[in-house]
C-alpha positions as CSV (number, residue, x, y, z in Angstrom):
1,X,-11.5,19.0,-16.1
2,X,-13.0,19.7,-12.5
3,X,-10.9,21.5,-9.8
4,X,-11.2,17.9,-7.8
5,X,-10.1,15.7,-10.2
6,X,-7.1,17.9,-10.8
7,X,-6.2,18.0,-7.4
8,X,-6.4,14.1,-7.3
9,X,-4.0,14.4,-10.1
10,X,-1.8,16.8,-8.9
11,X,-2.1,14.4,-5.4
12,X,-1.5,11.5,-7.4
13,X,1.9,13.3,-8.6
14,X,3.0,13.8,-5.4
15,X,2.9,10.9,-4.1
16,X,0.8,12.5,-1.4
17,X,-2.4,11.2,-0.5
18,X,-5.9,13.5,0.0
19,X,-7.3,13.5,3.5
20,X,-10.6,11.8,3.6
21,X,-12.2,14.8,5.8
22,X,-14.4,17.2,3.4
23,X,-13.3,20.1,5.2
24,X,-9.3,19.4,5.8
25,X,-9.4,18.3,1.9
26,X,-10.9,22.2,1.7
27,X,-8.3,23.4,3.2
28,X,-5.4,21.6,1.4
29,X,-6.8,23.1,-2.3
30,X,-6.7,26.5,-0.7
31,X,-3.2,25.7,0.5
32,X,-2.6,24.5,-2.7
33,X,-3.7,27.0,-4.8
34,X,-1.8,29.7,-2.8
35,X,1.4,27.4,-3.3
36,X,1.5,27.5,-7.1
37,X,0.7,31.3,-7.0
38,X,3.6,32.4,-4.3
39,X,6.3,29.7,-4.1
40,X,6.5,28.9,-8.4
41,X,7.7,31.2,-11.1
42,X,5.5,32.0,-13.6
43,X,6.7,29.3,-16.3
44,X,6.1,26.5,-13.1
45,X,2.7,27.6,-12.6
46,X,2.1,26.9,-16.6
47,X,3.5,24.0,-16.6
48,X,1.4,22.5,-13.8
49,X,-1.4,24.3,-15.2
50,X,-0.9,22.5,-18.3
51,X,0.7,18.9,-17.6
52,X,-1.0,18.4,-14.4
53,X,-4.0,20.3,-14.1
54,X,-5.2,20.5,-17.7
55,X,-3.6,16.6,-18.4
56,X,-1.4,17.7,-21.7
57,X,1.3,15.8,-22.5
58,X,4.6,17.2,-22.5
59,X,4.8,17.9,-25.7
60,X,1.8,19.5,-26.6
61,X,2.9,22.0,-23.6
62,X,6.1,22.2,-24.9
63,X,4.6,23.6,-28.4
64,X,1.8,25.7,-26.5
65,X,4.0,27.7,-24.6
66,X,6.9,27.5,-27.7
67,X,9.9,25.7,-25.7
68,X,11.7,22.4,-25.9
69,X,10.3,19.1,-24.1
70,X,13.1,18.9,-21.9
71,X,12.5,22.4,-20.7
72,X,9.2,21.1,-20.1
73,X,10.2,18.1,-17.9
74,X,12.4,20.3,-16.2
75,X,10.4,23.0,-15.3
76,X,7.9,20.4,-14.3
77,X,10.2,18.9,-12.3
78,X,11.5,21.2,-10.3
79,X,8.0,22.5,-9.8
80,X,6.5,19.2,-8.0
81,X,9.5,19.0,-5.8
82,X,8.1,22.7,-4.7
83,X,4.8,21.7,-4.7
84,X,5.7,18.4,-2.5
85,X,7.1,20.3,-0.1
86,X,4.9,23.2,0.5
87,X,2.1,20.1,0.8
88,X,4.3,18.4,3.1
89,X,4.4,21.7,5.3
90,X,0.7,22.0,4.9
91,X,-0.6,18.5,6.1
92,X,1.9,19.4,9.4
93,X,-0.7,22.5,10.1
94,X,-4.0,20.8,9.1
95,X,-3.3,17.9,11.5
């Protein structure tokens, strides 16, 4: 999967839409990026890797990293509520 279709997905999980502008749209993956590395724990960051970014169902995430589905939901969760958020603080700056 490209970086910009998983960032239109991650978007479209937000509930946050992508600016039109190349370069502010730039800006918000970087901001983006730097969000899931600093602001989740390390078991977030999979989980958005894997549901959001990489499209795997719950599930199969649940089984690749070897916990339940509802820690899965959870984690995921608690880790777009983050990510919403840090975006929401991020299209502040960039406008």
């Amino acid at each position: 999967m490209s970086r910009r279709v998983s960032y239109e997905l991650l978007s479209e999980q937000l509930g946050a839409p992508l600016p039109d502008d190349r370069e502010t749209r730039r800006r918000l993956y970087a901001l983006t990026a730097r969000a899931i590395k600093e602001r989740l724990p390390d078991r977030q960051q999979a989980v958005v890797r894997l549901c959001i970014l990489e499209g795997q169902t719950v599930r199969q995430a649940a089984k690749r990293l070897g916990v339940s589905a509802s820690t899965i939901s959870r984690e995921r969760k608690r880790a777009l509520a983050t990510l919403a958020n840090a975006l929401e603080y991020a299209m502040e700056l960039l406008r």
